[in-house]
C-alpha positions as CSV (number, residue, x, y, z in Angstrom):
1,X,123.5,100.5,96.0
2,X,122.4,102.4,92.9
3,X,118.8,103.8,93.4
4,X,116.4,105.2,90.4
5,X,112.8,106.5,90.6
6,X,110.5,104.8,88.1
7,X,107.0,105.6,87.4
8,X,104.5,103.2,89.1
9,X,104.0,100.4,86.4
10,X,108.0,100.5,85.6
11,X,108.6,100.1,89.2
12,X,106.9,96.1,89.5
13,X,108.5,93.6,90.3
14,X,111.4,95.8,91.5
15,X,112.6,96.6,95.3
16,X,112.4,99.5,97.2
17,X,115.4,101.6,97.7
18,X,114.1,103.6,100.3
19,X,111.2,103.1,103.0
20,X,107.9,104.8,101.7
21,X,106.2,107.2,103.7
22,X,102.6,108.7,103.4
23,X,102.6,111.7,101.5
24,X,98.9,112.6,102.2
25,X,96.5,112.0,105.0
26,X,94.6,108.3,103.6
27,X,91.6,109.1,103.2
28,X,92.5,112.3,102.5
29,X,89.5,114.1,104.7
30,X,85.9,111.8,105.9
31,X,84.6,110.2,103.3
32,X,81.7,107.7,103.2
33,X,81.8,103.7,103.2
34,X,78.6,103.3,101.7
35,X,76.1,104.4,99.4
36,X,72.8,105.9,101.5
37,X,72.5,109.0,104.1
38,X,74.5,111.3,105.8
39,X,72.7,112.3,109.1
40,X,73.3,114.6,112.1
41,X,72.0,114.1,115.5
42,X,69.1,111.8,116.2
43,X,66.6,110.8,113.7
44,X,64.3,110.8,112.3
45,X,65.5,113.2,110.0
46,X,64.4,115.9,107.8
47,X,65.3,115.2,104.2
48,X,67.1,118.3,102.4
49,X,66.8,119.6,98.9
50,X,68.8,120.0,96.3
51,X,70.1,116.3,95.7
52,X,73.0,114.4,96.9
53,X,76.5,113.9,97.6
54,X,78.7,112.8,95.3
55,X,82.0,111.2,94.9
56,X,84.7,113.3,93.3
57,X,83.3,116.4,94.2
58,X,84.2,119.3,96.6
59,X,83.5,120.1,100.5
60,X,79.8,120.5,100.5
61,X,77.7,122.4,102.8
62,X,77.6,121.8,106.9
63,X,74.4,119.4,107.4
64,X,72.6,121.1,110.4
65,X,71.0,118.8,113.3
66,X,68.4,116.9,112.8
67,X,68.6,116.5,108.8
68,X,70.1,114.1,106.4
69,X,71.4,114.0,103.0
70,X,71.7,111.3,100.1
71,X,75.5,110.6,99.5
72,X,77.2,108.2,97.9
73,X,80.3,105.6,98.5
74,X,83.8,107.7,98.9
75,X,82.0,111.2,98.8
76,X,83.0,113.9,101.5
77,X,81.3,113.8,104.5
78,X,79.7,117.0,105.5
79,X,80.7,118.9,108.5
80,X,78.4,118.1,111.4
81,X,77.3,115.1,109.5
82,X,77.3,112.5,112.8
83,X,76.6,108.9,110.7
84,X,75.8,107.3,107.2
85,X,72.9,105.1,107.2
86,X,73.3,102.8,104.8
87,X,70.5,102.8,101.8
88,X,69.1,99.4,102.8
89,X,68.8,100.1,106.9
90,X,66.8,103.3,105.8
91,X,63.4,104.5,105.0
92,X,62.3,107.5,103.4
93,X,59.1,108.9,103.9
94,X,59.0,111.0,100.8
95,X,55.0,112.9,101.4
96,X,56.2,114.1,104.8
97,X,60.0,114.5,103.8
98,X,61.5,112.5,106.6
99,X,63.8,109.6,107.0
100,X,63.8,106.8,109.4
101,X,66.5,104.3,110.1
102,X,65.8,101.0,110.7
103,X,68.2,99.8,112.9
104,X,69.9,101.7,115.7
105,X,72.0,104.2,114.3
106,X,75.9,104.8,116.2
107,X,78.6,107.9,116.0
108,X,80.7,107.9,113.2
109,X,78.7,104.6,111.4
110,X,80.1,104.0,108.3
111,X,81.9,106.8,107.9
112,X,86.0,106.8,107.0
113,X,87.2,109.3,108.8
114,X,90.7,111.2,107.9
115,X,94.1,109.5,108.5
116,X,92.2,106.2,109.8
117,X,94.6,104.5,107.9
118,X,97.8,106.3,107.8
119,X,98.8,110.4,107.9
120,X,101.1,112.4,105.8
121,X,104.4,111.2,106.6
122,X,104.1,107.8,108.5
123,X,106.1,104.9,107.7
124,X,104.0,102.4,105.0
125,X,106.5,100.5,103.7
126,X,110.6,99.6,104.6
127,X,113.2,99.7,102.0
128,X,113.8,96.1,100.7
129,X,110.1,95.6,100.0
130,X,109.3,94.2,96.7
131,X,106.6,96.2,94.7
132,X,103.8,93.9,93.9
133,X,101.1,95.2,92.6
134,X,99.1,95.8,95.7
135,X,102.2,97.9,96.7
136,X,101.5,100.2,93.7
137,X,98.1,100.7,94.8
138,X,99.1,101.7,98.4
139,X,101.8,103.6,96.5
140,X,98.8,105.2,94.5
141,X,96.6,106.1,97.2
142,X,99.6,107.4,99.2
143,X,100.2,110.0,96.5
144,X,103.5,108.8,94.6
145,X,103.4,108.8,90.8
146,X,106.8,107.2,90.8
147,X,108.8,105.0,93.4
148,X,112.4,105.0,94.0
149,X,113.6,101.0,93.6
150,X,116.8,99.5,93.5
151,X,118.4,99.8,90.2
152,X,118.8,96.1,88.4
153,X,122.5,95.0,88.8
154,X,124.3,95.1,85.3
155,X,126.0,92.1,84.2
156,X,128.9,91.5,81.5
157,X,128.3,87.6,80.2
158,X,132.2,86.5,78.5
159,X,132.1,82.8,76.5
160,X,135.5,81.5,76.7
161,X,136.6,78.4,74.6
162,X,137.9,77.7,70.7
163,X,136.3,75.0,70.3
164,X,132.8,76.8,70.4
165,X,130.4,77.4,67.2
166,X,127.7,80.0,67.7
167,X,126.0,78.7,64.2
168,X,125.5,75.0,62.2
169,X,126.1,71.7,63.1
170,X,129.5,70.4,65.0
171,X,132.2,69.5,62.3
172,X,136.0,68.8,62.7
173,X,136.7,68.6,66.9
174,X,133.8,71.7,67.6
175,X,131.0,72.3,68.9
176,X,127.8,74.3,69.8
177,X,127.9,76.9,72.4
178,X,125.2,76.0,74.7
179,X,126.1,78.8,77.2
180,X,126.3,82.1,75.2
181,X,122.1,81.4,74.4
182,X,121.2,80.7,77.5
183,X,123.1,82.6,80.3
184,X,122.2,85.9,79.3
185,X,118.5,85.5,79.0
186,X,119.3,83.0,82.5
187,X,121.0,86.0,84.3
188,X,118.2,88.2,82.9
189,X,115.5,86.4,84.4
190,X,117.2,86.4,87.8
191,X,116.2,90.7,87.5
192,X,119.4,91.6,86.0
193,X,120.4,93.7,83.0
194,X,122.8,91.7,80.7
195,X,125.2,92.8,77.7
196,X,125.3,90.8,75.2
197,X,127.8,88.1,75.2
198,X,131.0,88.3,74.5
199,X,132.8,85.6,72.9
200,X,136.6,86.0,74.1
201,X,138.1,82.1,72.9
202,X,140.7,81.2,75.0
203,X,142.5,84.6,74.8
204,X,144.1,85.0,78.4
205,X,144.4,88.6,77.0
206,X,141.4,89.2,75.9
207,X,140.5,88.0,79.2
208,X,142.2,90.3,81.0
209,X,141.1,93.3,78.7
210,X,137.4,92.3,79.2
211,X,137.5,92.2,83.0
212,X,139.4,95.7,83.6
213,X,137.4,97.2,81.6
214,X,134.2,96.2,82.3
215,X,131.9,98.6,83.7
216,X,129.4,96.2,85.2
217,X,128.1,95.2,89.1
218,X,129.0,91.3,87.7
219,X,130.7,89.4,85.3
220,X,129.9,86.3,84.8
221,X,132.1,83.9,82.4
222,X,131.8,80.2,80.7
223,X,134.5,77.7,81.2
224,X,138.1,78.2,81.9
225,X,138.0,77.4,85.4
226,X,139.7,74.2,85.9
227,X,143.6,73.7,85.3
228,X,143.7,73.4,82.3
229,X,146.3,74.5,79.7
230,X,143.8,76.8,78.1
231,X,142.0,77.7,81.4
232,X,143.0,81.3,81.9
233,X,140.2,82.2,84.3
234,X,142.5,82.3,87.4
235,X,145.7,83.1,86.4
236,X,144.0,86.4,85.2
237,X,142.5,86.8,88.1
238,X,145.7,86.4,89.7
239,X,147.3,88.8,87.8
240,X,144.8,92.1,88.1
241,X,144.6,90.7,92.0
242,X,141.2,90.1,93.0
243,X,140.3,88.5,95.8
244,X,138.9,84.5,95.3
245,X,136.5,84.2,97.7
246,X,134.8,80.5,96.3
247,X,137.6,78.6,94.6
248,X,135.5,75.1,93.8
249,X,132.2,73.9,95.3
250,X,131.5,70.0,96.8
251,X,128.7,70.1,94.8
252,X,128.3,67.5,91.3
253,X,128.1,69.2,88.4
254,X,129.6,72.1,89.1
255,X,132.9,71.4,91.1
256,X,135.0,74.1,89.8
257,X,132.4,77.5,89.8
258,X,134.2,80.1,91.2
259,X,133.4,83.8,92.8
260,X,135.9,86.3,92.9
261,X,136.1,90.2,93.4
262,X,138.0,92.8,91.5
263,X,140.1,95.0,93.3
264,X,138.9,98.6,94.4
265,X,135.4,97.3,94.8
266,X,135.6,96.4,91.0
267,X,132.9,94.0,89.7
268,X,131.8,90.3,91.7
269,X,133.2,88.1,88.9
270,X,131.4,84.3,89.0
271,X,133.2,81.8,87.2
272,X,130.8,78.7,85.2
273,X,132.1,75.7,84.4
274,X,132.2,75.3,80.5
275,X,130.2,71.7,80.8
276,X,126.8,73.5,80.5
277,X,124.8,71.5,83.6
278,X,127.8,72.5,85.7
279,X,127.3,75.8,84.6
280,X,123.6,75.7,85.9
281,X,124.8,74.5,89.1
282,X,126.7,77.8,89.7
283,X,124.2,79.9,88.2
284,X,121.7,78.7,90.8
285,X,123.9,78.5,93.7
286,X,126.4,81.4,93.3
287,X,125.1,84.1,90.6
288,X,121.5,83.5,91.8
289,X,121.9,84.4,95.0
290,X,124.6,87.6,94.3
291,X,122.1,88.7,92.1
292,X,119.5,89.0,94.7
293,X,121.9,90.2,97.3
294,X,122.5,93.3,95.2
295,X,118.9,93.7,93.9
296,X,118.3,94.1,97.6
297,X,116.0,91.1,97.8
298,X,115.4,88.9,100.5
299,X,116.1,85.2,99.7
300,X,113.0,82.7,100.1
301,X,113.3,80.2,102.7
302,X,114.2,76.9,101.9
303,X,111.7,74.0,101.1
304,X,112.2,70.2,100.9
305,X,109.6,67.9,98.7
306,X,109.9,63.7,98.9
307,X,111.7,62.5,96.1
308,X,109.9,59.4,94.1
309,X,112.3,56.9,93.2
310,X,116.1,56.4,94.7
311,X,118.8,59.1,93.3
312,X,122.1,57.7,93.2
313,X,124.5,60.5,94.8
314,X,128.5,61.0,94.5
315,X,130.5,59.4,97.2
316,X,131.7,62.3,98.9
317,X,130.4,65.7,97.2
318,X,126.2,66.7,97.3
319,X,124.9,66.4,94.0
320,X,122.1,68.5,92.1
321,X,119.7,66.8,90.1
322,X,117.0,68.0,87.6
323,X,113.8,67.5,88.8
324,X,109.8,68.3,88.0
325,X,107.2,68.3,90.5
326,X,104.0,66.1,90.5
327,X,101.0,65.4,92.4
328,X,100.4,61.5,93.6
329,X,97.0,61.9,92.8
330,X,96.3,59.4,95.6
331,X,93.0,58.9,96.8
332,X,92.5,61.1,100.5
333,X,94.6,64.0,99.2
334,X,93.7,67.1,98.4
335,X,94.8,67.4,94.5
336,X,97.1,64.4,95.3
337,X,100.5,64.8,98.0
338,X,103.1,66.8,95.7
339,X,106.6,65.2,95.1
340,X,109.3,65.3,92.5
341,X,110.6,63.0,90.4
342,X,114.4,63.2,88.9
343,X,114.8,63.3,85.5
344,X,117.2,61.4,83.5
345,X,120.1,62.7,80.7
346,X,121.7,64.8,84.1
347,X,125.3,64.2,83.2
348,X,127.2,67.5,83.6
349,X,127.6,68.3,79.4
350,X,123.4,67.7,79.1
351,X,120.9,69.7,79.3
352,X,118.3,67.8,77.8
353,X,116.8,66.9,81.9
354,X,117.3,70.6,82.7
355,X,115.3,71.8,80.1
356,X,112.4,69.5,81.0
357,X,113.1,70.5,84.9
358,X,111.2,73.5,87.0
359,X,114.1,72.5,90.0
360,X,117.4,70.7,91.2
361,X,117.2,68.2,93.7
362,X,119.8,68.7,96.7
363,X,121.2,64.8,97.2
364,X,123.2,64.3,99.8
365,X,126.4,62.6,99.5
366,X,125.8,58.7,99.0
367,X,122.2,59.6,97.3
368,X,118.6,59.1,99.0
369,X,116.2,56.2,99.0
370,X,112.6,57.1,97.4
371,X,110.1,59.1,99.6
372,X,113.3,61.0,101.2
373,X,112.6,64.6,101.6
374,X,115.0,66.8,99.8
375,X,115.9,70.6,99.2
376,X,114.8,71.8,95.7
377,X,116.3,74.8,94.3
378,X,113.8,76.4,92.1
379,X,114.3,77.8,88.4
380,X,113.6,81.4,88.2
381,X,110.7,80.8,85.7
382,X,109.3,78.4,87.7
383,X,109.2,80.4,91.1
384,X,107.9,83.4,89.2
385,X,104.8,85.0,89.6
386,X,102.7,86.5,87.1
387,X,103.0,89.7,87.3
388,X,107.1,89.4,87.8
389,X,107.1,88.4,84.1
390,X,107.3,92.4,82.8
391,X,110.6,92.5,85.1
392,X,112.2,89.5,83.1
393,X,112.0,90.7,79.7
């Protein structure tokens, strides 16, 4: 786990590295929760000279018994003050240069005192916490100018395949790469920092080359992982001896993804089908969730939504469908009961439904009749917040 300190807007978005502690007492000393009087003892009170209390300011002088002081929201309290009376449950009688309260008047009334939230040194946060922006604020108040977060996991992206034109239109048995655009910005958006792509062909030593020397947390590569006689992926793997830990999925598109480890705690290595759906199948359900396992983030708990219409489903394997949610808009519900609806061109080689989609659909095996509730695996953009998006680009 690589940890870095970044200042406090650098740091959103990302995870803590270490639990955060207090470094000051918060509030610092007794301040005031409203604008209007600082008193001490019973009232009514003598009004002293010489102005107020203000905000931003030094200790001012002790307030002796039986006098009060105007002072305003976040100002030091002064010693021996007892309670602020707020401005509109007070009355000043200005020609004889007393003040009365209005309502009863109790010890320590609106008055903040020191530590009543936390003291110098006391656990705010644990490590693991993502920094949203009301965690910079705490992070603010509790005196850090920068937060040490979880460095983003590096990622090598390698585009395997001859057939593959990064430019014009398809001409004489090739075609567009589909991948090499959209896994880096894919794996980017998932909190990772990505190379550019490397386009290898099918080189098995190239291959080879590529993965011992890459410097990165994970590597991800497109195509090569079936049996293929140009699919180098595991015989390479073979050879430098890393350890196959997911060696094809029962999932349609994306039977043969594949997630390896280098040897000597080298890179996690996930291996995308070349058809490019497929590919989005293992980038959801395998480099997604390695991502987040070394970003230190915890993974969101799963959600099922009913599914309008029937989804046909593979005989034996569980298939992942593009889908978008909607709202019924029936009458009775509030803003209409949310569902999804699949999307059609969802053959493994399109991507015309993905594009369209903010999830996949989990179908069973044999598929689901219409109003079935089913898992949905979001798309990073679409589970994003806000104030995420400064982390994704």
């Amino acid at each position: 786990m690589r940890i870095e300190w970044l200042g406090l807007g650098a740091a959103l978005g990302r995870v803590l590295g270490e639990a955060l502690a207090a470094l000051t007492d918060l509030p610092p000393f007794d301040t005031s929760a409203m604008d209007g009087w600082a008193v001490a003892g019973p009232g009514p009170w003598r009004i002293r000279d010489g102005g107020g209390i203000l905000a931003g300011h030094g200790a001012p002088a002790p307030l002796p018994d039986g006098e009060a002081v105007r002072i305003a929201t976040g100002a030091r309290i002064p010693a021996e003050a007892t309670a602020v009376i707020r401005s509109e449950h007070a009355h000043a009688d200005e020609a004889k240069g007393l003040l009365h309260a209005q309502r009863s008047v109790s010890q320590g009334q609106d008055i903040r005192p020191r530590g009543q939230e936390c003291r110098s040194g006391e656990a705010l946060l644990p490590a693991g916490t993502v920094v949203t922006p009301a965690v910079l604020g705490l992070a603010a108040a509790a005196g850090y100018d920068e937060l040490p977060v979880r460095a983003r996991p590096r990622v090598d992206v390698l585009v395997l395949g001859d057939e593959l034109l990064t430019a014009g239109l398809p001409h004489d048995g090739l075609i567009r790469d589909a991948l090499g655009p959209m896994i880096g910005p894919w794996v980017h958006a998932l909190g990772a920092e990505v190379t550019p792509p490397q386009r290898l062909g099918d080189d098995a030593e190239a291959l080879w080359k590529a993965l011992t020397g890459s410097e990165a947390d994970l590597i991800v590569t497109t195509g090569g992982t079936a049996a293929g006689p140009v699919d180098h992926v595991h015989r390479v793997l073979d050879r430098i001896g890393a350890e196959l830990l997911v060696d094809g999925v029962a999932v349609r598109p994306g039977h043969p993804m594949l997630l390896a480890r280098l040897p000597s705690d080298g890179p996690w290595l996930v291996g995308l089908p070349g058809n490019p759906l497929a590919a989005v199948s293992g980038l959801l359900t395998l480099a997604g969730p390695l991502l987040g396992g070394l970003a230190g983030r915890t993974p969101g708990d799963p959600y099922r939504v009913a599914v309008r219409d029937d989804v046909h489903g593979h005989p034996h394997d569980t298939r992942l469908v593009p889908v978008v949610h909607r709202a019924s808009g029936e009458p009775g519900t509030a803003g209409g009961a949310e569902h999804v609806v699949p999307l059609h061109y969802n053959g493994p080689a399109m991507l015309r439904g993905i594009a369209a989609a903010d999830g996949l659909a989990v179908v069973e095996p044999g598929g689901v009749r219409s109003g079935t509730e089913v898992e949905i695996l979001d798309l990073p953009w679409a589970s994003a917040t806000p104030w995420t998006e400064g982390c994704f680009t």
